[in-house]
Each structure stands twice: as C-alpha cells, then as structure tokens.
C-alpha positions as CSV (number, residue, x, y, z in Angstrom):
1,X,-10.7,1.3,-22.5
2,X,-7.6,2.3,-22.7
3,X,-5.6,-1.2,-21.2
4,X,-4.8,-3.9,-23.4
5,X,-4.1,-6.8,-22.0
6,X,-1.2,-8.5,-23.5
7,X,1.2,-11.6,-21.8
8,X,4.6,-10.2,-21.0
9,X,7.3,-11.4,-19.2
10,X,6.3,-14.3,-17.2
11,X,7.8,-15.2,-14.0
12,X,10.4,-13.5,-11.8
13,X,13.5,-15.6,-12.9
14,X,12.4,-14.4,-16.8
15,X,11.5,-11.1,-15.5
16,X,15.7,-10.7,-14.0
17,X,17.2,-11.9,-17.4
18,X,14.9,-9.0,-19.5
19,X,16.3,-6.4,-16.7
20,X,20.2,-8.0,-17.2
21,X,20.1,-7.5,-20.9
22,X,21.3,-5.0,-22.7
23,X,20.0,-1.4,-22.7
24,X,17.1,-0.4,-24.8
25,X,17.3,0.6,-28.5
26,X,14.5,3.0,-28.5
27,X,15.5,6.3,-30.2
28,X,16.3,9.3,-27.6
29,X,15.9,12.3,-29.6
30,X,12.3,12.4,-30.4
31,X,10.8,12.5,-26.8
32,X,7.8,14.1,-26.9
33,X,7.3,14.5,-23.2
34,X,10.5,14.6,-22.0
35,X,12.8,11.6,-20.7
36,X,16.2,11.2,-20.9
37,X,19.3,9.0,-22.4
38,X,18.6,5.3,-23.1
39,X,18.1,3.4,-19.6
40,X,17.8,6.6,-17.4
41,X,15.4,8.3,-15.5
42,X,13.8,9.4,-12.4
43,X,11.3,7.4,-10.3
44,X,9.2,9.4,-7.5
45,X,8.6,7.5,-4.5
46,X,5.7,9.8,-2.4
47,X,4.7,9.1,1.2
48,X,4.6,9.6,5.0
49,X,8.3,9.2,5.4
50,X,8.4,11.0,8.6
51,X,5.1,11.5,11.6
52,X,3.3,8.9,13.6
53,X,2.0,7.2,10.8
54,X,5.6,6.7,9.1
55,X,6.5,2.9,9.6
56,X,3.6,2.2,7.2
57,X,5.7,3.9,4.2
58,X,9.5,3.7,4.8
59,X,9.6,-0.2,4.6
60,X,8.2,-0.2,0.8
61,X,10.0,3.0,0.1
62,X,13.3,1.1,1.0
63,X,12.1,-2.1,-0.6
64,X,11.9,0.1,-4.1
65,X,15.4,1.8,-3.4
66,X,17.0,-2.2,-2.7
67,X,15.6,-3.1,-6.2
68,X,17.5,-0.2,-7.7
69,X,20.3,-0.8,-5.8
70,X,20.3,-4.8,-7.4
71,X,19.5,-3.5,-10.7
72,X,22.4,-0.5,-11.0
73,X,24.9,-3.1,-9.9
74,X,24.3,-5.0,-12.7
75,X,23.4,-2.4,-14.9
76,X,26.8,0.2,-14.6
77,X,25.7,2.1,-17.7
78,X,22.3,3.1,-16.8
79,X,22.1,6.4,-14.6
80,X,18.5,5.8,-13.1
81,X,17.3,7.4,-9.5
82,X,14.6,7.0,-6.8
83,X,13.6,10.5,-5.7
84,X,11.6,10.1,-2.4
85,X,9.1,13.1,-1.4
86,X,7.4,12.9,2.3
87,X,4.1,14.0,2.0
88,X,3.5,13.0,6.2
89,X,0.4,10.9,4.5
90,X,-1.5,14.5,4.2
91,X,-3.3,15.3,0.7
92,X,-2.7,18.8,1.1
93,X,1.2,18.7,1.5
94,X,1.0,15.6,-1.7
95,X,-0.3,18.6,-4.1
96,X,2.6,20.5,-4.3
97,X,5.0,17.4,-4.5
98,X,2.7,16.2,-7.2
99,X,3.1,19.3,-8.9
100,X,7.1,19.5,-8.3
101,X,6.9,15.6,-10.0
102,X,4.8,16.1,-12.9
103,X,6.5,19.5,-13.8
104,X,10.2,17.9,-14.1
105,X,10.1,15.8,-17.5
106,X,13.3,13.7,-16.6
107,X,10.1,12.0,-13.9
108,X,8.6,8.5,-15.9
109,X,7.2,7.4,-12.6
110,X,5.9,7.3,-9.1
111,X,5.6,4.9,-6.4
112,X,2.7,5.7,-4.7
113,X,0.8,7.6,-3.5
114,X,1.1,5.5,-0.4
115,X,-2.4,6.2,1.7
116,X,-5.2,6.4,0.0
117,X,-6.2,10.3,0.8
118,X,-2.9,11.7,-1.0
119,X,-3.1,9.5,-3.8
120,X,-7.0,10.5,-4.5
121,X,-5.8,14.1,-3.9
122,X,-3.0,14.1,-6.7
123,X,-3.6,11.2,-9.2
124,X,-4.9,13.8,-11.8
125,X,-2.1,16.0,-11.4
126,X,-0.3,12.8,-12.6
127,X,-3.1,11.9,-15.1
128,X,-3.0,15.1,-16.8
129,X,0.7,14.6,-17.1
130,X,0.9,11.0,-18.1
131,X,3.3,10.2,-15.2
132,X,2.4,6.5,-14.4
133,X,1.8,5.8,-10.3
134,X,1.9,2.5,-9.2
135,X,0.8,2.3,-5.7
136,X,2.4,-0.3,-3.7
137,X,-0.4,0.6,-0.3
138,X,-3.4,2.8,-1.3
139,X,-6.1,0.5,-0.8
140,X,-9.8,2.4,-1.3
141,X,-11.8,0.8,-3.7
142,X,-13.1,3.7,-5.3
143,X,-9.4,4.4,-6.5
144,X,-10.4,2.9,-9.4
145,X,-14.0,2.4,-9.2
146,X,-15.4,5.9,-8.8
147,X,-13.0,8.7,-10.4
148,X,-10.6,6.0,-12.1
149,X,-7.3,7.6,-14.0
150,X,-5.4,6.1,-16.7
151,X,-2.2,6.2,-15.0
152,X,-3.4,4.6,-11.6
153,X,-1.9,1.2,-11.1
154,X,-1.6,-0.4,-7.5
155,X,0.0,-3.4,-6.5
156,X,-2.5,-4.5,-3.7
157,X,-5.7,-5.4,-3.2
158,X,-8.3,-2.9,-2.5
159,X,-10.7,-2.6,0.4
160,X,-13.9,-4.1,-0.6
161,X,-11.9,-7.0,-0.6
162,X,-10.0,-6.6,2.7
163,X,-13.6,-5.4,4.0
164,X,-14.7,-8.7,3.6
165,X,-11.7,-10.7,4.8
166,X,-12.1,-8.3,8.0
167,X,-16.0,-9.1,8.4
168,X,-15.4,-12.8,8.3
169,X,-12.3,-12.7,10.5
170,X,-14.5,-11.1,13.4
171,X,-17.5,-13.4,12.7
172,X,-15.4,-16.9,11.9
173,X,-12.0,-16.4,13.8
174,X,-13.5,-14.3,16.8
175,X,-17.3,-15.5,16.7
176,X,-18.1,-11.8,17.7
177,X,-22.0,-11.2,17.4
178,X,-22.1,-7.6,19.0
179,X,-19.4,-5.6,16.7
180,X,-18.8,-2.2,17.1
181,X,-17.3,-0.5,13.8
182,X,-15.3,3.1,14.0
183,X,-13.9,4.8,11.2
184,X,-11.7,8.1,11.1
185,X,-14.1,10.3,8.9
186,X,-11.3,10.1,6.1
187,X,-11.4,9.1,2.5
188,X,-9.4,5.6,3.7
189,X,-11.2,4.9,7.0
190,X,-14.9,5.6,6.4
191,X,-15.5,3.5,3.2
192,X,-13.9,0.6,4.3
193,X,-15.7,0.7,8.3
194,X,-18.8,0.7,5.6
195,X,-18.0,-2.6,3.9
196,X,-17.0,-4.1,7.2
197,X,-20.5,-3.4,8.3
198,X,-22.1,-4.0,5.0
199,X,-20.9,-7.8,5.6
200,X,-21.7,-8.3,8.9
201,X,-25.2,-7.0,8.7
202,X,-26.8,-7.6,11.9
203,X,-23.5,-8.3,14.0
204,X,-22.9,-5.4,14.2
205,X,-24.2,-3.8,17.5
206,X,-23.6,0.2,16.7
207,X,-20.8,2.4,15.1
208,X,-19.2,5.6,15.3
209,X,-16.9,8.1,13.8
210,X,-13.8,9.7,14.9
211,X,-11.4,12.6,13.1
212,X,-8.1,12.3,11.6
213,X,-5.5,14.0,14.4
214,X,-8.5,13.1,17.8
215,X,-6.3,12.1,21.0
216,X,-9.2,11.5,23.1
217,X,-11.7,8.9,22.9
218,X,-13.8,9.2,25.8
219,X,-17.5,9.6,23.6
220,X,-16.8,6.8,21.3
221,X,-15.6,4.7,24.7
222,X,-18.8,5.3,26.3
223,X,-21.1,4.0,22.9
224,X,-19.2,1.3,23.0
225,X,-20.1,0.3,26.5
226,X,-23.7,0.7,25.8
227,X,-23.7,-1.5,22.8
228,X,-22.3,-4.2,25.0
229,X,-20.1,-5.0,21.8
230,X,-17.5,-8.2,22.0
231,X,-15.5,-7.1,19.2
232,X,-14.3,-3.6,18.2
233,X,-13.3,-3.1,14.7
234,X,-11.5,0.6,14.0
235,X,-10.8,2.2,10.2
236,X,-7.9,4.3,10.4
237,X,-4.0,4.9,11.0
238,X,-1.6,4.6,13.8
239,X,-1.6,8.0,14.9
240,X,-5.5,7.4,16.2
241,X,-5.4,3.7,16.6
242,X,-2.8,3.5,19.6
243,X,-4.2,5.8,21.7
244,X,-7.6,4.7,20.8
245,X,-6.6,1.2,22.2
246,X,-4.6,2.6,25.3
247,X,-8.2,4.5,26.3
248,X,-10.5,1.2,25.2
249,X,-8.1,-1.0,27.7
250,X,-7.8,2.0,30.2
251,X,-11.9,1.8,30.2
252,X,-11.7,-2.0,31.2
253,X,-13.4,-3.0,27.9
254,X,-11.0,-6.6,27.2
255,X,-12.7,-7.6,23.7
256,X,-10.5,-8.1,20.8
257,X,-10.0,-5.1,19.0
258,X,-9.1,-5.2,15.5
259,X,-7.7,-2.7,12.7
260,X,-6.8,-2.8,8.8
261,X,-4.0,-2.2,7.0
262,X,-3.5,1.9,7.7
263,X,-2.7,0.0,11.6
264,X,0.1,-2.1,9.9
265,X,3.2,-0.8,10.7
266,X,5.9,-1.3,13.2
267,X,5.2,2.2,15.1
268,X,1.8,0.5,16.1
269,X,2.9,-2.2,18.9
270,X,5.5,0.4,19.9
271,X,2.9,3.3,20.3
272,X,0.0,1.3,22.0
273,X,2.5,-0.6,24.5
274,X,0.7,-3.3,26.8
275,X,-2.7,-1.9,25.4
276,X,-1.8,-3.5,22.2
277,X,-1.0,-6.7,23.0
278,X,-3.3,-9.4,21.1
279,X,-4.7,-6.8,18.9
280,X,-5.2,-8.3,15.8
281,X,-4.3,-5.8,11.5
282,X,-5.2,-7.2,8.4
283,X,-3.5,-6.4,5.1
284,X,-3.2,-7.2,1.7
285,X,0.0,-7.9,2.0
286,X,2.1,-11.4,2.7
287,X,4.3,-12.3,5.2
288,X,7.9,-12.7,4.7
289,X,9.6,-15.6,5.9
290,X,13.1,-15.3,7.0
291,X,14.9,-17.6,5.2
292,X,13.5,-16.0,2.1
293,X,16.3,-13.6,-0.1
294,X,14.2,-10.9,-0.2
295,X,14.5,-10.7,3.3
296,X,18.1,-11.4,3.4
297,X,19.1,-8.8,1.4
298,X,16.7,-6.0,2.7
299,X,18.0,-7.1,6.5
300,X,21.8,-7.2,5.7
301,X,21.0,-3.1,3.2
302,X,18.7,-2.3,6.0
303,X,20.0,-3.4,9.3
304,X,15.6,-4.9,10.1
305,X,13.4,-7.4,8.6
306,X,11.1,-6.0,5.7
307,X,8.5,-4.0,7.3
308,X,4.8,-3.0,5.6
309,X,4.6,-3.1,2.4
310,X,8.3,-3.8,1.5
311,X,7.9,-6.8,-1.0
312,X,5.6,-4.3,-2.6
313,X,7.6,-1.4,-3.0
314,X,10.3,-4.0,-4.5
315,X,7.5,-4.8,-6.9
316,X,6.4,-1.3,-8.0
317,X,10.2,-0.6,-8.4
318,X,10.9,-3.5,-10.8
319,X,8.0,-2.8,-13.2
320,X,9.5,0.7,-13.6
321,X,12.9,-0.8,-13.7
322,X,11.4,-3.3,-16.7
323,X,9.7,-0.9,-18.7
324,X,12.8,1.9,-18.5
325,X,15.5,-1.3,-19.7
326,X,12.6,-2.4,-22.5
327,X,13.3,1.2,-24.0
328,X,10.4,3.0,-22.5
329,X,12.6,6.3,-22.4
330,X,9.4,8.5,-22.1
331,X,6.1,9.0,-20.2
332,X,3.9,7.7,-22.5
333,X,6.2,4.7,-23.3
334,X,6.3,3.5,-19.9
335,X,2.6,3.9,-19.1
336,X,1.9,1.8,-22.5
337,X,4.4,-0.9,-20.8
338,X,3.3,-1.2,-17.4
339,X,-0.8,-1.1,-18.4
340,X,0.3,-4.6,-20.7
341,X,2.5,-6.2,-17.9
342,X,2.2,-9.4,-16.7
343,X,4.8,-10.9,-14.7
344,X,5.4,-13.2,-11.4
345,X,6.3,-10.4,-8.6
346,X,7.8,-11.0,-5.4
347,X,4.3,-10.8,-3.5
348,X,1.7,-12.2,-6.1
349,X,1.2,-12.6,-10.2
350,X,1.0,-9.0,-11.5
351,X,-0.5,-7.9,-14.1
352,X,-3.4,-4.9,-14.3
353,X,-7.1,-4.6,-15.7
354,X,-8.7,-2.0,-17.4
355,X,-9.0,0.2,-13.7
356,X,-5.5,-0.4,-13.0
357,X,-6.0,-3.4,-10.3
358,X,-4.1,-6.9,-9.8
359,X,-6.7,-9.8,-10.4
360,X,-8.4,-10.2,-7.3
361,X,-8.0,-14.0,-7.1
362,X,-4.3,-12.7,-6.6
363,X,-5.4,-10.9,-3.8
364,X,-4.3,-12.5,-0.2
365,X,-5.2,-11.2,3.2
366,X,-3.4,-12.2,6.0
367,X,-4.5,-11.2,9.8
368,X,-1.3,-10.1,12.1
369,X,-0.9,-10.1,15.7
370,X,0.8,-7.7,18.1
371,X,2.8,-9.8,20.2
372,X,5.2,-7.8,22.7
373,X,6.9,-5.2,19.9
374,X,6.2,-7.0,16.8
375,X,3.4,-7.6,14.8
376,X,3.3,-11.6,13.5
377,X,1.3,-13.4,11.0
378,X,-1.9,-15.2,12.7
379,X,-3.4,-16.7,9.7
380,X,-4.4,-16.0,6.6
381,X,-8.1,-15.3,5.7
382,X,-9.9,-17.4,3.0
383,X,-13.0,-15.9,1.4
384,X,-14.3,-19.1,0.6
C-alpha cells in the first residue's frame, strides 16, 4: 500500500512549535514537479462558496484561511497563499477547476473537495497529478472504499459511520418504529439513505427518492402519509431539504424529521423558517464551545461563531502548513508528509490509514437542533 504509518508530531502545542521553527532546508532547485522557494506555495481550497447550499463550505474555507493568517504572522519570510475556487458543490463545474489546480505546479495542495459528488468527480485529476486533497467535509464511504486514490485524505468520518449514528438516533433518541428514508438520487444522498435503512431493518416503513434541484414534494409527501411513518429521515443538501420540510409541515405531517450533515449549515434554519424548527442534523463534526480560542479568534477575523466544518478546515490547513515548513517544497514531498502524519488537531487525533481515513474510534457524531435561527448541539451519539 502506498501509506506508511509512522508517529509524527504529537499533539497540537508540539505541532505549533514545528510550524514556529525555522524554514525548511530542503534543496529548491531540483523540483521535479514543480514548487517553489523554501516555505512557499499555493494551497487550493475548492467548494460551494456561493448558492443555496453555500454555508456548508464558507465556514471551513475561512477556518483554513485563519490558520494561514496565524501562521504568516509568525512566519514573515514565508510567501504561502490559500487560492479558493467555487465549484457551487456541482461536479461538473469542479472539473475544470481541478484541471486549472493540477495544471499550475506552484499548487502542493487542496482542501477539499468539500461534497462528496465534486470530490469523486476530480480526485483523479489530482491523482494523476500528485496534488494531495485533504477533504475537511466529503463524507461517502466509497471515497475510499470503492475507487480509492493515493492522494485522498479527509478529515471526517465517513457515512457508514454517520449512517449508523443516524439509525440509532431515530430508533434510541426518537423511538421511531415507522421510518420513512429519502435520499436525493446523488452520489452523497443515496448511499448514505441506504445505510440508514440497512440499520434499521424493519423500522423502516417505506422510502423514496428525490432529484438534486426538485422544489416540489408533493409525490414523496403523499408516500409518506400512507406509510403512516413517525419519523422521516432525508439524504441530501439544503437547497432540497428546506423546502422539503416547509411542504412535510404544510401537509400537517408533525413527526421529527431528521437530516445529515449535507443539512448542516447555517442557510438551513434560515431557509426552512418555522418549518424547521426542532428538526434535528447530524455530523461528524464537534461543537465549538465559546469560550474556546478557536472560536475567539475565528469570531473577532470573522465577525460569527465558526460555522460547519470550520475546526476542520483549520485542520486541513495546518497539515499543509506542517508539511510546506518541514521542507516539503514539492508535490510528491508533501503527499509523502501528510500520508505519515499523526498529530492532535483541533477536532480529533489525526492521522490517516492506508485509504486516506482518520481512525474511526476518532470519529464523533454529534446530533444538532434547529432552534429559532441557529442550529445547537443536542447530544452526541454513542455507537455503543
């Protein structure tokens, strides 16, 4: 395989000191794949940064760009950037930025891609030119299971787990025994729905499938009425999701309704208004507290608490930033660095396996839920 697991730099106080120290002593003019000067660089940060679905992206995209910041101001003599290409979440518009990425050699990274879809769509673009990705959101287990690539890393857990976490939160938390599942059709939506009702066997009452872009519900509103169902679970993004909930509440159907990660943004309880209220989104992800720094410092740079995925972007961005100050100064050098690191991260112990995934005993899912225009932790959900 082509991951060797080594120990490296411990926890995150260890971590700071290697990033503080002087530049790297690697040798600049034999780059066989391009790079630049000692300690320099670009890092690609590829999302939706605009479009419904937007608020699930910009947090960890501005979590990445506040660990630069931290690092250049310690760090004068290094000339390193964050480059940030919206892709609106759509594989087809993530080619060509891939592309544009992989062709520019001064590139030794990308954050992302940050759904699942676009990142499945372009990884062997960056595969085939050794341009590492470490995805701080894109979840789908087959990311790594089915069509793996070398330079795949991600930062989260991936859905089977979440799938499971999901299952037991509507069976445990809610005591739902009539569960109806919906997924968008999409390479995100449909596997997860599918290991959702793989674990609840027969709880679950029916299912259906709805399309990426669908506005109106009124087909997968009438199933659900004849199923009788006392939970609803949906597989999907914003853009669906809130008017998918307006119409469910609109129908008179009060059950809780509850979504996944692609549903964990701040556009969500502003897009489904009343309809959203108690609705409950899982994620991979940790909450925040607010006396923490981290969130200190991202509210005082960005003027809000740390959104989705924030913590995670900050991560993604520091493992770059580590393996650039070691004297990675090329592709291939960073790749070589981040497949053997191990250090404590702001969000969980990270280090990667052989597919390019965290330990999944590192893995925490935490249910949110919509209260007025926020989305708050609920509880955590143990797999034990």
């Amino acid at each position: 395989m082509r991951r060797n697991k080594v120990v490296g730099l411990g926890a995150v106080a260890a971590s700071l000191a290697l990033i503080l120290s002087a530049c790297g002593s690697a040798d600049t003019d034999d780059k066989a794949d391009g790079g630049g000067d000692e300690c320099s660089g670009k890092i690609g940060a590829m999302g939706a940064l605009s479009g419904p679905n937007a608020s699930i992206v910009i947090p960890s995209v501005n979590g990445a760009e506040l660990a630069l910041k931290q690092f250049l101001a310690e760090n004068e003599d290094c000339d390193i950037s964050l480059e940030k290409f919206d892709s609106e979440g759509d594989a087809t518009k993530a080619t060509p930025l891939a592309s544009q990425i992989a062709d520019d050699p001064e590139f030794l990274g990308v954050i992302g891609g940050a759904f699942s879809g676009e990142t499945r769509a372009t990884k062997g673009i960056f595969n085939e030119a050794g341009v590492t990705m470490i995805s701080q959101s894109a979840t789908a287990t087959d990311l790594t299971t089915e069509d793996p690539a070398a330079v795949f890393h991600r930062v989260v857990g991936y859905d089977d787990v979440q799938g499971a976490a999901v299952a037991k939160y509507l069976s445990d938390a809610i005591g739902a025994t009539k569960v109806f599942v919906i997924d968008n059709s999409e390479a995100y939506g449909e596997p997860l729905a599918d290991k959702v009702k793989e674990e609840l066997g027969d709880l679950v009452a029916d299912s259906d499938k709805t399309q990426v872009e669908q506005t109106e519900f009124s087909a997968t509103i009438s199933k659900i009425e004849s199923a009788g169902a006392d939970a609803i679970f949906y597989a999907g993004y914003i853009a669906e999701a809130a008017p998918l909930i307006k119409q469910i509440r609109d129908a008179g159907i009060d059950v809780p309704v509850v979504f996944p990660d692609g549903v964990y943004g701040a556009d969500f309880p502003i897009a489904a208004g009343a309809a959203g209220e108690g609705a409950i989104v899982t994620c991979p992800c940790v909450p925040i507290e607010e006396g923490d720094t981290f969130y200190a410092d991202y509210e005082a740079e960005f003027g809000e608490a740390p959104g989705a995925y924030a913590a995670e972007g900050f991560d993604a961005m520091t493992i770059f930033l580590e393996a650039i100050k070691s004297g990675a100064t090329d592709r291939g050098a960073v790749e070589e660095f981040v497949d053997s690191y191990e250090g404590e991260g702001l969000t969980k112990t990270l280090a990667f396996d052989e597919k390019g995934d965290v330990a999944v005993e590192n893995v925490v899912i935490w249910a949110y839920k919509v209260q007025g225009d926020a989305l708050v932790p609920d509880q955590e959900i143990s797999l034990d």
